[in-house]
N, C-alpha and C positions, 0 to 999 in steps of 0.2 A: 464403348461409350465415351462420348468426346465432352470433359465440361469445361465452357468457358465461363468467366465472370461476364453480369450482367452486360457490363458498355462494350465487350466482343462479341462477333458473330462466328455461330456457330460451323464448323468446318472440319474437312475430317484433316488427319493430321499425314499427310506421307511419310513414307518408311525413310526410317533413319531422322525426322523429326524427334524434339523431344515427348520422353511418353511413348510414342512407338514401339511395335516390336523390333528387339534385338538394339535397343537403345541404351547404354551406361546409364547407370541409376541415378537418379536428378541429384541424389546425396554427394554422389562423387565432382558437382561440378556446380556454375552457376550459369542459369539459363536467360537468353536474351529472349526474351519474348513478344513476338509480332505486335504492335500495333500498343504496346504498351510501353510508357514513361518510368522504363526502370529495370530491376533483373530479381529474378526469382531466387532470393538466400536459398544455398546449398543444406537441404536438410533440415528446413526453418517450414518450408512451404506456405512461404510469405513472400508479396513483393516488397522490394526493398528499394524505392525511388528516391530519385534525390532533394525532393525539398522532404520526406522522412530522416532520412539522414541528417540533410542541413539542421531540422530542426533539434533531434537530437542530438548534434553537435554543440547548439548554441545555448538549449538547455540545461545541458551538463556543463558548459562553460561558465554558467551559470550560478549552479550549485557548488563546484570549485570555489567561485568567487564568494560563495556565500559561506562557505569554510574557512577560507582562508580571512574572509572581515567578519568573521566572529572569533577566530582566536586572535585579530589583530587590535580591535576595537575590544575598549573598556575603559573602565573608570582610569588605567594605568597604560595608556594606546603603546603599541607592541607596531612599527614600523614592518611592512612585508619582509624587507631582506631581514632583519632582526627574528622575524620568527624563522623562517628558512636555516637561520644563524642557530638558531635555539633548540631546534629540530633536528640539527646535523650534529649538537654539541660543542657547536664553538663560538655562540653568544657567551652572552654574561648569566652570570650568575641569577640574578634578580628576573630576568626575561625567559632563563629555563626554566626555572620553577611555573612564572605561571603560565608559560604554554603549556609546556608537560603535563603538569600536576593537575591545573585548573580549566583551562580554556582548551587545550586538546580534546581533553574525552568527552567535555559536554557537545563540541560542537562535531565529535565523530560520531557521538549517539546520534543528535538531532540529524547527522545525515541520511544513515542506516535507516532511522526509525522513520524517516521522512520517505525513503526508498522504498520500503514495507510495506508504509499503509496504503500508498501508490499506486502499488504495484496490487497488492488484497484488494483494494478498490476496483481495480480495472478488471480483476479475475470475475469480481462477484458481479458486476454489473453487466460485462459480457457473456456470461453464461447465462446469468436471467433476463439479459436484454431489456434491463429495466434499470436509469440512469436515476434510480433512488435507492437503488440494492446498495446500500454502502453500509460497510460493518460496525459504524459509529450510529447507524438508522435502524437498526435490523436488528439489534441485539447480540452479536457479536462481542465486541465492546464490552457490552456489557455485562454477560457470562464471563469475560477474562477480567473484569474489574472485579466482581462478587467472588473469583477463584482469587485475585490478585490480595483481597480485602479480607477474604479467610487466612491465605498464609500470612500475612502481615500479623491478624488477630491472633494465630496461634504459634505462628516461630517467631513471634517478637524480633522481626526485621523492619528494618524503616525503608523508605524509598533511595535513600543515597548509599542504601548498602549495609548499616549496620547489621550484624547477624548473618545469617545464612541466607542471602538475596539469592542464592536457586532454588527455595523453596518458592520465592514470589513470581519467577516465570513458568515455573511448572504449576503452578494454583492458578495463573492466569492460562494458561494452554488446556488444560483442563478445563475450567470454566467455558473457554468459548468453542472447546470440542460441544462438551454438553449441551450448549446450548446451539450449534448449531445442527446438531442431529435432532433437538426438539423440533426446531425450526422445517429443516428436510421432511421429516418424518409428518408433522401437520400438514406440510404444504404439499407434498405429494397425493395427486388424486386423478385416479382414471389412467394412471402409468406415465403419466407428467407432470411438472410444474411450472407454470404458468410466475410472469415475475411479478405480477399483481399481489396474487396468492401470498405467495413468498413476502414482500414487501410486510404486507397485513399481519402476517404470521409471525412476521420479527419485530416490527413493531408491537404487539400483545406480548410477544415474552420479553421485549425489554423493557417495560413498566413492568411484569413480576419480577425480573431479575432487580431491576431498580430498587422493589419494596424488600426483595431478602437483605437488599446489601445497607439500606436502612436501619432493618434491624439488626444486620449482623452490629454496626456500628454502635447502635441502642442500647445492647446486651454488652456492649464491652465495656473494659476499664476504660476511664479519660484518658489518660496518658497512650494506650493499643490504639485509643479510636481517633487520637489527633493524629501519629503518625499515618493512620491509612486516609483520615483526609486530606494530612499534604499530599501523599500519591496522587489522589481521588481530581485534584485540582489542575493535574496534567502539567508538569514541568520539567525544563531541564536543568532545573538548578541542583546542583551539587550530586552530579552524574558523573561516573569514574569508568574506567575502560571496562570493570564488569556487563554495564550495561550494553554497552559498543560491542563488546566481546557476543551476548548472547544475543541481539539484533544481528552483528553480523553471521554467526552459526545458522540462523535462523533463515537469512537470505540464501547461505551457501546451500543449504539442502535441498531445498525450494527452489531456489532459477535454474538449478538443471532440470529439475525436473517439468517446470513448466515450460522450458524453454525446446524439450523432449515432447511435450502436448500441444503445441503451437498450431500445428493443423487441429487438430477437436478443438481447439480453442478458438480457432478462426468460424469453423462450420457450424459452431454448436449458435453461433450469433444471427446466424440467417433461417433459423427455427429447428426444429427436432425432425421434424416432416424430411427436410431437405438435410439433416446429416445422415438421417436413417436411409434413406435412399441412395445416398455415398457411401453407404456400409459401417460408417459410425456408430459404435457401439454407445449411444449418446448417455447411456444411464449411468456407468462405469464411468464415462468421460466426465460427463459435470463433476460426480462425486469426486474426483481424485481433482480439478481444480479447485472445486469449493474447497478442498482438505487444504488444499497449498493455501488458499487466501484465507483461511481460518488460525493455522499456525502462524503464518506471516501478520496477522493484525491481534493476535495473543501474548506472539511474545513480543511484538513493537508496544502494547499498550500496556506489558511488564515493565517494560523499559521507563518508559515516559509517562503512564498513566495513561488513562482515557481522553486522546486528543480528538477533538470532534471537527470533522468537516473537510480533515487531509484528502480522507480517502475518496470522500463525496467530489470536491472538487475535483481532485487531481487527472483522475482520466479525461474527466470533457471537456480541460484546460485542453489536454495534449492534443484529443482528437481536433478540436477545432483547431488547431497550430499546424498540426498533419495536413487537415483537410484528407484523412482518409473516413470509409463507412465502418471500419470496425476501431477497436480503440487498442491503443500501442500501448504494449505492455512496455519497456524499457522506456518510453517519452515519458509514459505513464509516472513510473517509478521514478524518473531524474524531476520531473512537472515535485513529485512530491518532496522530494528533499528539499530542492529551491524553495518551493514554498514553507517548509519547517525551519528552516535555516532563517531565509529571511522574518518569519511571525517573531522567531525568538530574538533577534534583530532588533526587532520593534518590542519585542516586551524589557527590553534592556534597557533601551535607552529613548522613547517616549517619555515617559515618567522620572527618566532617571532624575536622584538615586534610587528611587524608589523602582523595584523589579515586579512586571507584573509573571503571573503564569502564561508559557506560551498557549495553553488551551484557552486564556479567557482572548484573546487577540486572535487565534484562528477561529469562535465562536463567533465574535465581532465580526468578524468578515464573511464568515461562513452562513448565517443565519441569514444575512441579504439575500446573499447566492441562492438557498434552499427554496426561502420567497419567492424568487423569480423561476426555478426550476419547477413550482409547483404552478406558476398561473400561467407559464408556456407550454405544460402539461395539458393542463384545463383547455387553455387556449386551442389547441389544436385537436383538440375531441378525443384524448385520452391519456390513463391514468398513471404516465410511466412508461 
């Protein structure tokens, strides 16, 4: 059986072709392939063309810069070669401190956590093939706020780390495990899930997860229930490499693994019909992507709070950049950081001195987007 993608005609393949018999295994090498603009990554079972590339080059070029002018810019501006100076140990005194201490770890969380929700974004919407499935819309989010907002209430940690801040990413991983197996589990019927379903399903549990974490808040002391409302407000002010630390753990366990699913992650977006027919074990496949984009946006929303609209925007950013038909996990994820990097940018220094939360500047901007994603929905005669 010979598959080609849609815009190839079908052909059989001659011996010693790739895919043939008695052919070296596609993993050992990289494949040029007929009539298409680009080569087949070795063991990715993706093409890998070059305006993808370009663009992920120029994205992440991007996000660099959006690192590098956030720990350089502030109320006390830090000159590039000066931080590279500060970084290596052989600036000044005054300019190590606050790279180091202060403007490092916040602007390596916002990158990580920017990368995360990114990347959760592009897993959850490509396997429901529905570009509203985002874990700030679904409920997701929201089960790791309510876990993030219990251990706050009960280990009396703050969001900048007072206390034992491993109990606040594991109450949020928790959280949005729970609620994403509520979620699976409603939305599953007839031996699939549809991302309509889905969508629907997570939007109802995250109005109830919203009303626990009200009252969790209600039921507390004032002093328990301010700290988890700074959380609650999504920011990266006064964020130290703990946070960097478990965002990037969080990445490292997760992108091999997806990046070991990449084929079912490709198939499972052209319907269930047509992975099952490939021999895709499509059931087992969603689940272990949902898991990766479930942990990836639990403990990014440990990190920074509940940032709304990263994960929604960031893949349809990428894919329309790509101009490819499914959506790129790595543009994805770099689309996200730029975008966290630069919100908190603007939450800096808009108003300065006055700091806003990066969550109310990515809402601002996000809530347009959502508008428009919902009457080109409409527009085109369906729901997502």
């Amino acid at each position: 059986m010979s598959v080609r993608l849609p815009d190839q005609p079908i052909t059989s393949r001659p011996a010693g072709a790739p895919g043939a018999p008695g052919t070296p295994p596609a993993s050992r090498r990289a494949v040029r392939r007929p009539g298409r603009v680009g080569w087949e990554v070795a063991g990715l079972g993706g093409i890998a063309r070059p305006r993808v590339l370009g663009v992920l080059a120029v994205v992440l070029a991007f996000a660099v810069a959006g690192l590098v002018a956030s720990v350089s810019i502030g109320e006390f501006p830090i000159p590039a070669g000066d931080v590279f100076r500060a970084l290596t140990g052989t600036g000044g005194a005054d300019a190590t401190l606050i790279v180091r201490e202060l403007r490092l770890p916040r602007a390596l969380t916002g990158l990580l956590v920017g990368f995360a929700f990114g990347l959760a974004g592009a897993l959850m919407q490509a396997v429901t093939r529905n570009p509203l499935a985002s874990p700030d819309l679904i409920g997701i989010s929201a089960g790791a706020s309510t876990g993030g907002v219990a251990a706050i209430l009960i280990g009396g940690v703050t969001a900048a780390g007072a206390g034992s801040y491993a109990s606040v990413p594991l109450g949020a991983l928790v959280g949005a495990l729970v609620a994403a197996g509520v979620i699976y589990t409603m939305a599953f019927r007839d031996g699939t899930i549809t991302g309509f379903r889905f969508v629907l399903v997570g939007i109802g549990v995250q109005g109830a997860l919203g009303a626990l974490t009200s009252w969790l808040l209600a039921r507390a002391d004032i002093n328990e229930a301010s700290r988890a409302m700074v959380w609650l407000t999504g920011s990266l002010n006064g964020r130290g490499f703990e946070h960097a630390r478990w965002a990037g753990l969080a990445l490292l366990v997760t992108l091999p693994v997806v990046l070991a699913l990449i084929r079912p992650y490709q198939l499972l977006q052209y319907g269930d019909d047509t992975a099952r027919a490939l021999g895709l074990p499509v059931d087992r496949a969603r689940v272990a992507l949902l898991l990766a984009s479930v942990v990836l946006a639990g403990v990014a929303t440990a990190a920074a709070g509940p940032i709304g609209f990263v994960a929604l925007a960031a893949p349809q950013i990428a894919r329309r950049l790509t101009g490819t038909a499914n959506l790129p996990l790595l543009t994805s994820g770099c689309v996200g950081a730029a975008l966290m990097l630069g919100a908190d940018l603007a939450a800096r220094l808009v108003l300065a001195p006055l700091e806003l939360p990066v969550g109310v500047v990515t809402g601002a901007v996000g809530a347009p987007y959502l508008m428009w994603l919902l009457t080109r929905a409409n527009r085109i005669g369906r729901a997502g």
